[in-house]
C-alpha positions as CSV (number, residue, x, y, z in Angstrom):
1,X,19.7,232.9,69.9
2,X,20.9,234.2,73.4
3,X,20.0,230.8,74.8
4,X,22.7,229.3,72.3
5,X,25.3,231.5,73.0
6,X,24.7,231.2,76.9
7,X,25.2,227.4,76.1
8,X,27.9,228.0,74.1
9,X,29.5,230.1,76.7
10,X,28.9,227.6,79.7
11,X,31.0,224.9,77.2
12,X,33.6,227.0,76.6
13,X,34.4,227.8,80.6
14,X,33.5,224.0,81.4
15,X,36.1,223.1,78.9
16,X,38.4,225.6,80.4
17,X,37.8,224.9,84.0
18,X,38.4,221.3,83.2
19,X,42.2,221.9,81.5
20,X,43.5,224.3,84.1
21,X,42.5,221.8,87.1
22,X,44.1,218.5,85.1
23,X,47.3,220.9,84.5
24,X,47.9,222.4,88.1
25,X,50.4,222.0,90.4
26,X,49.3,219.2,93.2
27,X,51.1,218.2,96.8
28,X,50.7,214.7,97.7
29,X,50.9,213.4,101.1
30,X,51.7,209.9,101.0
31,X,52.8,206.5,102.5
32,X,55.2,206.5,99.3
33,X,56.3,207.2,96.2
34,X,56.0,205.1,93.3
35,X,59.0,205.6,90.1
36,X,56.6,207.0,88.1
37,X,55.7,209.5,90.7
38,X,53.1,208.7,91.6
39,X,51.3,208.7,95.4
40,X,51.0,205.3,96.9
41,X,48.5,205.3,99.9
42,X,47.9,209.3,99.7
43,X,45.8,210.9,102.6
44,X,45.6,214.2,104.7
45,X,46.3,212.3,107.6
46,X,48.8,210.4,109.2
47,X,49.2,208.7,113.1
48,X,52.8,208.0,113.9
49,X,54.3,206.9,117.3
50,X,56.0,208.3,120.2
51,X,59.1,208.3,118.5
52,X,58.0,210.2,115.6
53,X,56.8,208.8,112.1
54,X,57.5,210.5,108.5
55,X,55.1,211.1,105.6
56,X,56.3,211.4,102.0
57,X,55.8,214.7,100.4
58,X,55.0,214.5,96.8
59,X,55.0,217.6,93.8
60,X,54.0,217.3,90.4
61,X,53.9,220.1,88.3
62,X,51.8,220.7,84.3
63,X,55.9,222.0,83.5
64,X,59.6,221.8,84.8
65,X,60.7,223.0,87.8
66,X,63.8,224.9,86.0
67,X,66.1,224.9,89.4
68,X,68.2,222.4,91.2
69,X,66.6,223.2,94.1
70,X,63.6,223.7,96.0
71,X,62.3,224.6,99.1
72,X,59.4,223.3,101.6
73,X,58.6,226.2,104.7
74,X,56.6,224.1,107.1
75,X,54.4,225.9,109.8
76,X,52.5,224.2,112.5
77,X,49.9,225.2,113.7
78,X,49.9,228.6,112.3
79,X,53.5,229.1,113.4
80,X,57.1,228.8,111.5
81,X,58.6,225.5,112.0
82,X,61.3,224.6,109.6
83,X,62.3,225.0,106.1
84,X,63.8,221.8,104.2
85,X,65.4,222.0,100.9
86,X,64.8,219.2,98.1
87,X,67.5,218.7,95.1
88,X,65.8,218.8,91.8
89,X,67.0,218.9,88.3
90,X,66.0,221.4,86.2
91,X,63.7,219.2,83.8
92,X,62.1,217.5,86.8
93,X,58.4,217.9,86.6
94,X,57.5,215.7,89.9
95,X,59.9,215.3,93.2
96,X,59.4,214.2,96.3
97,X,60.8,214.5,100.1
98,X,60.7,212.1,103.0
99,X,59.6,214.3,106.0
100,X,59.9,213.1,110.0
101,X,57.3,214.6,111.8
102,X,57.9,214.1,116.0
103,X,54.5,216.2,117.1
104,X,51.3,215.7,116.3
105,X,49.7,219.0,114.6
106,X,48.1,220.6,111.4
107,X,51.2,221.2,109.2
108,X,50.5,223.8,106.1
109,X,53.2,223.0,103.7
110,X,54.6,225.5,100.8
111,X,57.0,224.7,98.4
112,X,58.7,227.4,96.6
113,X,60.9,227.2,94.0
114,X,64.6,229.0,93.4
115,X,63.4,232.3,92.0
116,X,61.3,233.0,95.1
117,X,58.0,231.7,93.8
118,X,55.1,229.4,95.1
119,X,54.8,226.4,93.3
120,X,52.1,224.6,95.6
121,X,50.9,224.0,99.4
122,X,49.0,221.7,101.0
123,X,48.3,220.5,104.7
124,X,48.5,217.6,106.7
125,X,47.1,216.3,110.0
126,X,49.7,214.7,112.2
127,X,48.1,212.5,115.1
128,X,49.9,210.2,117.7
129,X,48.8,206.8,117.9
């Protein structure tokens, strides 16, 4: 009977585990973006030239976004470096942003949305060729 129930109980959070990670919120870093929002050429690293090189940063949410804008805080290397607004529309549930990068670095990435909260992060290498 208890060995049941543990199975039973393993099921259940498997089943669980497996809906909350196909619902979550994802960032994409990616060569492009296709219309159905979806990466093309994703990776977590990127080698761009002296002149500088940019990435496409995808978001796709499990709901809408509810705002008509959004905001990415970038840090490099641990440290602030810029903050870049994306316009949305409210029943958006993906978006994207092309972003020039001109240093090479680890970027952390956080996009929050109009009421202050964190949608999603990710991070992206940044080498020179």
């Amino acid at each position: 009977m208890i060995k049941k129930i543990f199975t039973i109980s393993l099921f259940v959070i498997a089943l669980f585990a497996i809906s909350q990670k196909s619902s979550s919120q994802t960032m994409y870093f990616c060569e492009g973006v296709t219309d159905d929002g979806y990466p093309i050429t994703e990776s977590s690293t990127f080698n761009i030239g002296s002149g500088g090189g940019y990435v496409y940063v995808l978001v796709r949410l499990p709901y809408e976004v509810a705002c008509r804008s959004v905001r990415f805080e970038i840090s490099k290397d641990g440290a602030y470096d810029n903050t870049i607004y994306v316009d949305t529309e409210k029943n958006w549930v993906w978006f994207w942003k092309k972003i020039t990068f001109y240093d090479a670095g680890r970027y952390e990435i956080r996009a929050y949305d109009c009421f202050d909260y964190m949608l999603t992060s990710g991070s992206v290498r940044i080498n020179w060729k």
